[in-house]
C-alpha positions in Angstrom: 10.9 4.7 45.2 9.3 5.7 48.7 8.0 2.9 50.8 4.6 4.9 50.5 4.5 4.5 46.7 5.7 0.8 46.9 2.9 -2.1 45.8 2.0 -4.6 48.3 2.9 -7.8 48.8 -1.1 -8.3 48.0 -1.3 -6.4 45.2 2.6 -8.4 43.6 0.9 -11.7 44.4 -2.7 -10.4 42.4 0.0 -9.2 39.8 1.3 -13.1 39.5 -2.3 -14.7 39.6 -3.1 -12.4 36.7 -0.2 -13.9 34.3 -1.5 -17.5 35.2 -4.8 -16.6 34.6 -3.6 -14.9 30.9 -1.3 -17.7 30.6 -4.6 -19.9 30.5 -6.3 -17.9 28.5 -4.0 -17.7 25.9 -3.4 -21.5 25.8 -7.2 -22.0 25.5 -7.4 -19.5 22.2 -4.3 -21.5 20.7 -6.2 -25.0 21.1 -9.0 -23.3 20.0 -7.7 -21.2 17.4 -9.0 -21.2 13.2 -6.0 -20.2 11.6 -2.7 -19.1 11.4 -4.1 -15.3 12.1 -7.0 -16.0 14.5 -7.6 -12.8 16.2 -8.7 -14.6 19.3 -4.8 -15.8 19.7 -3.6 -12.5 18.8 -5.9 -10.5 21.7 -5.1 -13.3 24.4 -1.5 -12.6 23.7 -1.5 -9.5 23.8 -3.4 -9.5 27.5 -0.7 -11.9 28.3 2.2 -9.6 26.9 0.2 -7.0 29.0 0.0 -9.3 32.3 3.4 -10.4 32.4 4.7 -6.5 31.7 2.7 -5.6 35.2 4.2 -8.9 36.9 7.3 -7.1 36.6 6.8 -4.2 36.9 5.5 -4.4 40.9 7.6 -7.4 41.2 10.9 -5.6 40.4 9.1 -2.5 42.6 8.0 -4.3 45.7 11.1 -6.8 46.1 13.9 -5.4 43.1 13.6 -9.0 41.4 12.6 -9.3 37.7 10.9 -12.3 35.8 13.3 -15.1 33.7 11.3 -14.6 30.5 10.1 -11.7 28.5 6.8 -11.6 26.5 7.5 -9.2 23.7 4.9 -6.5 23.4 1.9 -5.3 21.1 3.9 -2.6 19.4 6.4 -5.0 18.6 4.3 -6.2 16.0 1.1 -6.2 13.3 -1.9 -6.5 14.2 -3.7 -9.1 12.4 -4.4 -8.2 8.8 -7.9 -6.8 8.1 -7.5 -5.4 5.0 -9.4 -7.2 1.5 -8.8 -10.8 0.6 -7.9 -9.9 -3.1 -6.5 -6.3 -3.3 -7.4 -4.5 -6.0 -4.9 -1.1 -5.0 -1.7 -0.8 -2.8 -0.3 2.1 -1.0 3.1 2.6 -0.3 3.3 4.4 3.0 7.4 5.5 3.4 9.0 7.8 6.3 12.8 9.0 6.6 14.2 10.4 9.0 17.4 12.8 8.7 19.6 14.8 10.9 21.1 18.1 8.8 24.8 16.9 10.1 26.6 19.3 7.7 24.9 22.6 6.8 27.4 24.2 5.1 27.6 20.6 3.0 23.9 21.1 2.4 24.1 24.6 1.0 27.0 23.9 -1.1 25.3 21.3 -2.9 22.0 23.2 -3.6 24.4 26.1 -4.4 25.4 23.5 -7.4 21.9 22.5 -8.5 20.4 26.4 -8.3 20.9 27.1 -11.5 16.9 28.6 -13.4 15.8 31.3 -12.0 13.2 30.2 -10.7 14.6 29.2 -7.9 15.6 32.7 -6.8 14.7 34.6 -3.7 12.3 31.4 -2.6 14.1 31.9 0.8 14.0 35.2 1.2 15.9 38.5 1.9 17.1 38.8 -1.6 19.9 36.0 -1.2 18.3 33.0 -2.6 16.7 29.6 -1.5 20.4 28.4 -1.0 20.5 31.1 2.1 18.9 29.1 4.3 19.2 25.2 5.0 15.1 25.4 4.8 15.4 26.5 1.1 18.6 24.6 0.4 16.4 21.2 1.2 13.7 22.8 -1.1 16.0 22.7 -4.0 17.5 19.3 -3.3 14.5 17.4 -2.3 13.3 19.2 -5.4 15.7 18.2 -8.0 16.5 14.4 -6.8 14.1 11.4 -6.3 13.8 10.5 -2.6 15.6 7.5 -3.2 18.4 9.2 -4.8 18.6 11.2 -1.3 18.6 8.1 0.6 21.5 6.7 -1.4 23.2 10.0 -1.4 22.5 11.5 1.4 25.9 11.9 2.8 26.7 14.1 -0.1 23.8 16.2 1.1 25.4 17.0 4.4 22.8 14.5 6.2 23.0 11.5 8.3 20.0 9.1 8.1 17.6 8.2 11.2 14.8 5.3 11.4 12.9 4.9 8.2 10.1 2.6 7.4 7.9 1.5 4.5 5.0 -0.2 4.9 2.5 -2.0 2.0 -0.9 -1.5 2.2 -3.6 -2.8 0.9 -7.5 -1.8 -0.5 -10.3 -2.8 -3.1 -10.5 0.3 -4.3 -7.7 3.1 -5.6 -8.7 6.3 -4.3 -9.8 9.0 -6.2 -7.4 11.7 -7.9 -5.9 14.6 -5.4 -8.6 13.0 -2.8 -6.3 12.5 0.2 -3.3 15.4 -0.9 -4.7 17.5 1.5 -3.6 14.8 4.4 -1.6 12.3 3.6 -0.8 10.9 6.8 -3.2 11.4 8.4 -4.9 7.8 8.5 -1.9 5.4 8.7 -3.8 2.2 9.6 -1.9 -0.5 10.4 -5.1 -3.2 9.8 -4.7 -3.2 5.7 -0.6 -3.5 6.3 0.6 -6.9 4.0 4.4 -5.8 5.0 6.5 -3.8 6.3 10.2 -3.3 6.6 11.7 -1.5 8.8 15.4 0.2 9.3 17.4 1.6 12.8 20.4 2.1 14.3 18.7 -0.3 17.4 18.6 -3.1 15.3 23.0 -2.5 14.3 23.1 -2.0 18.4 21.3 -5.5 18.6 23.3 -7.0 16.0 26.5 -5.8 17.7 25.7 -6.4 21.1 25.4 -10.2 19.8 28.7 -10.1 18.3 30.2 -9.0 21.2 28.9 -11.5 23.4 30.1 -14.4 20.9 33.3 -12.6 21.4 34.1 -12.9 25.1 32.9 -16.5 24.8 35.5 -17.3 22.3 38.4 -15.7 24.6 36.6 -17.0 28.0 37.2 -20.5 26.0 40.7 -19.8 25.1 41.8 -18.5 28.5 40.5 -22.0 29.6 43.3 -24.6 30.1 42.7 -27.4 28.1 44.3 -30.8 28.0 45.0 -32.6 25.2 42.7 -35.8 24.2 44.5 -39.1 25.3 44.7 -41.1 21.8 46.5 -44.3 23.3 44.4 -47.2 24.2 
């Protein structure tokens, strides 16, 4: 970064009065607070989370230092839950992703499933819906329950991504065919009861853990240690 585009001392030390100030604030709504999901504790968190993010931020900038402590940030979870007290009508909101690792993989097993005719010349140039990997996932995504994908998909030629599945809640079903035409189009997060989610950065996490356990087990048996004098 230029010298130009660097904050100012001025602006760091604003930076660090605005965490203490948050910091305050934050305490005060947790004294204060009416529940276990007081939306008062939730916002003067979040401002904190936000505070201590721009702390950083110039601090690291102006003098390449970095706070001791990390706030983790809104996105890193709910909101607080705004949906009805007694639900009368869940949703079931679920997204997969998948990488087409294998293609050939992918045809063959359509190739197995294309058996009625309907399923003829759906992709095209006279050669099938198996011709193309757009038609082949037609067929398969067609034939098997999502879930039977999920479980199967390295059959498929396919190597899973992120996915998650979130619960929501509502006093009312909605009607028949009323939001077919876009589904996802109003994922709220304020109804949400649950979530779950799955990624490869939690494995990453998980093994990044391990491996720190690891090198303290060796750094403690490279130490020399003496053995414990039993005689009195």
């Amino acid at each position: 970064m230029s010298d130009a585009a660097q904050p100012t001392a001025a602006e760091v030390r604003a930076a660090a009065e605005a965490v203490k100030t948050a910091l305050d604030r934050h305490l005060a709504a947790v004294e204060r607070r009416s529940g276990e999901d007081d939306p008062a504790v939730s916002e003067a968190f979040n401002q904190l989370a936000a505070a201590a993010e721009a702390y950083d931020e110039v601090l690291y900038d102006r003098y390449d230092e970095v706070t001791p402590f990390e706030i983790p940030g809104a996105e890193d979870t709910l909101p607080p839950y705004a949906g009805p007290e007694e639900p009368n009508a869940l949703s079931v909101l679920i997204r997969r992703d998948y990488t087409v690792a294998e293609p050939q993989r992918l045809l063959a097993q359509a190739q197995r499933v294309e058996a009625a005719d309907e399923y003829q010349d759906i992709g095209g140039n006279g050669e099938g819906a198996v011709a193309t990997v757009p038609g082949a996932l037609g067929i398969l995504f067609g034939e098997f329950e999502p879930d039977e994908i999920a479980s199967r998909h390295k059959e498929f030629g396919l190597e899973e991504g992120d996915s998650t599945l979130w619960v929501t809640a509502a006093d009312e079903a909605p009607e028949p065919g009323e939001w077919l035409d876009a589904p996802f189009e109003q994922a709220d997060q304020q109804p949400v009861v649950c979530r779950f989610d799955v990624s490869a950065v939690f494995d990453d996490e998980d093994e990044s853990d391990e491996e720190d356990d690891l090198e303290f087990v060796e750094d403690v048996e490279d130490e020399d240690l003496e053995p414990l004098d039993t005689e009195k």
